[in-house]
Steps between C-alpha positions, in 0.01 A plus 500: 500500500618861353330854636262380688322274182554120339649509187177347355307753633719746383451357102180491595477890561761538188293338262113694621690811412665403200141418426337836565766644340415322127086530588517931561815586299355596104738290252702768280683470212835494463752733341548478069774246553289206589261287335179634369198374727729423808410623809630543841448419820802686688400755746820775521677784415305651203231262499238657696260719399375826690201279610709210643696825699220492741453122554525375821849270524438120544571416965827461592602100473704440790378833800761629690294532803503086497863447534635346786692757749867410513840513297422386137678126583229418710245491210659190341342245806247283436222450764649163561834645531385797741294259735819273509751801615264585775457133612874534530469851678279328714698189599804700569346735725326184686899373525572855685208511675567130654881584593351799673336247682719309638741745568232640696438183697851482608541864588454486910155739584639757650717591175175471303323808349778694508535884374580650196831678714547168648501272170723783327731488846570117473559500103756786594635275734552231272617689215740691710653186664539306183715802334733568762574106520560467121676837487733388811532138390740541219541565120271210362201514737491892437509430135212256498314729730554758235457259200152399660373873552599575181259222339187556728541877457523463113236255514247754690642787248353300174195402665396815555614684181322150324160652636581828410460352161872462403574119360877486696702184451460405851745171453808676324462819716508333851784224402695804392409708838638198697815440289590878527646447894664171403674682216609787650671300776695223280589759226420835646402759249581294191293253588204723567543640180498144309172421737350839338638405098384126565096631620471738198628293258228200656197816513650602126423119405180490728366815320580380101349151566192563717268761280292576793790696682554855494811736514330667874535097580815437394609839745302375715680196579789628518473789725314266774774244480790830549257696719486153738845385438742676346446803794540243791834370337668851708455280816767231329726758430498637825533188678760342298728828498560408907640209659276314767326600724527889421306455123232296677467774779558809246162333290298461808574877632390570124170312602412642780562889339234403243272371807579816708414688208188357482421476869600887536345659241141261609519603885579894427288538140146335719546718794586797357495438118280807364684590104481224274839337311287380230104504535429300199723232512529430904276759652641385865855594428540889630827732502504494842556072522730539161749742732488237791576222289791619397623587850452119580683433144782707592549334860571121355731659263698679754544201692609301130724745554730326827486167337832388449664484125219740398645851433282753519487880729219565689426789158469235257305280768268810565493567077424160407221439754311761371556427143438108583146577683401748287543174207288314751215697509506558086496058486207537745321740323563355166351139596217699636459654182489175323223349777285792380555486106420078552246575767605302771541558843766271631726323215440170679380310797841282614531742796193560690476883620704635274421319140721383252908455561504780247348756754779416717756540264438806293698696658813287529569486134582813482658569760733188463620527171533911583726401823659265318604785247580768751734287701676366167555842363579654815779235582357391831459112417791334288337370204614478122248562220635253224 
């Protein structure tokens, strides 16, 4: 089914008007070129008379007003085919709905019903512990931690951009977003840039052989798998320019500037908040919370400052931590611009109270591939670029 209609009933239609057409259009003859006697029946340029000018047209065959709402892709389902995706919608939200259950069951009763600050507390918790034991653990569990963030984030990036009506190469753009931290850590900046050559040669490929793809697609793809990995890869950099334990501690002080940032600018913007950052892409963000942030951001980087084989003055600390949290706040803003634009709320549900793993990361990419940078250029962390 196509617009709302069968395609029989659509003939149907097409052949009543062609119909009324032949019974009320008079049968002129044609120009001194054709045969004598012959007649058409075309109804076109030059063929109408002044009377035919005021005919009513034939009804539309196929009405607007009867299409289906949704992207154009979604006409193409059968009934059998749309009855069998929701069965499936169905089944896998009785699957959730069941886990919910027993999770429930085992959950003692007095940590049942808890509140929204207390569900958002615990998956803090739990996020919070989990980084600063992968980040403290060593080179490898970092990576994977990083390797794994970089997939779910890329995978939350195309499903929201995919209902935004954008047809992403969800498969080639998250493999890439996961390779990019591996690369940059066995072959540092060459190998980043072979990751990059490698996914737009595969999207170049994707985009000649599959007709249904589109050049905003193709970009697409490969900004969500640089956006989710490529940015993170300053974390490698920064960890690998310092010998243990100092990189480790150096990437969880970076951390916690991006949470203090956050945790700043939230505490002093709702209590006192009153001129808006941006009111129509995060309406709670004010100047006031923006300026406190980067107070908090400037802290963690003065202490980055004392670790040993980093260095850096307490000018550059002060410099950086401003330019680092003002980064933040632009990653934050920018993922909230592309909630709005796809119309979602949270990017995801894998962290309960806050959303998606992408809400919790927007502002790190930024500011790790821009402290990454800084430090580099600045000389504070040993670290060769080829």
């Amino acid at each position: 089914m196509r617009g709302g209609i069968s395609e029989d009933e659509k003939k149907s239609r097409a052949r009543a008007a062609r119909e009324r057409l032949r019974q009320s259009a008079p049968r002129r003859k044609r120009s001194e070129g054709c045969e004598a006697g012959e007649t058409g029946e075309r109804i076109g340029f030059g063929l109408l008379s002044e009377e035919d000018e005021g005919r009513e047209l034939p009804p539309l065959v196929c009405d607007p007003e009867m299409a289906p709402p949704g992207p154009p892709w979604h006409y193409d389902l059968t009934d059998e085919e749309a009855q069998a995706r929701q069965e499936k919608r169905e089944e896998r939200q009785e699957k959730r709905d069941q886990l919910k259950q027993r999770a429930l069951d085992k959950t003692p009763e007095k940590l049942r019903n808890p509140s929204d600050l207390q569900v958002r507390f615990r998956t803090g918790a739990v996020y919070t512990a989990v980084t600063i034991v992968c980040v403290l653990a060593g080179n490898v569990p970092m990576l994977l931690m990083i390797m794994a963030v970089a997939g779910i984030c890329a995978g939350e990036f195309f499903y929201m951009l995919r209902s935004d009506a954008k047809l992403p190469n969800e498969m080639l753009g998250i493999i890439a977003a996961v390779l990019y931290p591996l690369s940059v850590y066995l072959g540092g900046l060459i190998g980043a840039m072979l990751v990059s050559l490698a996914l737009l040669l595969a999207l170049l490929v994707w985009y000649v052989f599959w007709l249904k793809a589109r050049i905003p697609d193709v970009g697409v793809s490969f900004f969500g798998a640089a956006y989710t990995g490529l940015l993170l890869c300053g974390l490698i950099v920064i960890r690998a320019s310092l010998p243990a334990p100092w990189g480790g501690v150096v990437v969880l002080l970076l951390f916690l500037s991006v949470w203090a940032n956050d945790a700043f600018a939230y505490l002093v913007g709702s209590k006192i908040g009153r001129h808006k950052l941006a009111p129509r892409t995060s309406p709670k963000k004010s100047w006031e919370g923006f300026f406190a942030g980067l107070v908090g951001s400037v802290l963690f980087w003065c202490a980055i400052s004392f670790v040993p084989g980093v260095t850096m003055t307490l000018v550059q600390a002060i410099a950086f931590g401003v330019v680092a949290g003002c980064m933040g706040v632009l990653g934050d803003l920018a993922e909230s611009r592309i909630k709005r634009n796809s119309g979602f709320k949270d990017s995801g549900t894998i962290m309960p109270g806050h959303g998606g793993l992408l809400d919790r990361s927007d502002s790190l990419f930024l500011t790790s591939i821009t402290a990454a940078i800084l430090m580099v250029a600045g000389g504070c962390i040993p670290y060769t670029l080829f």
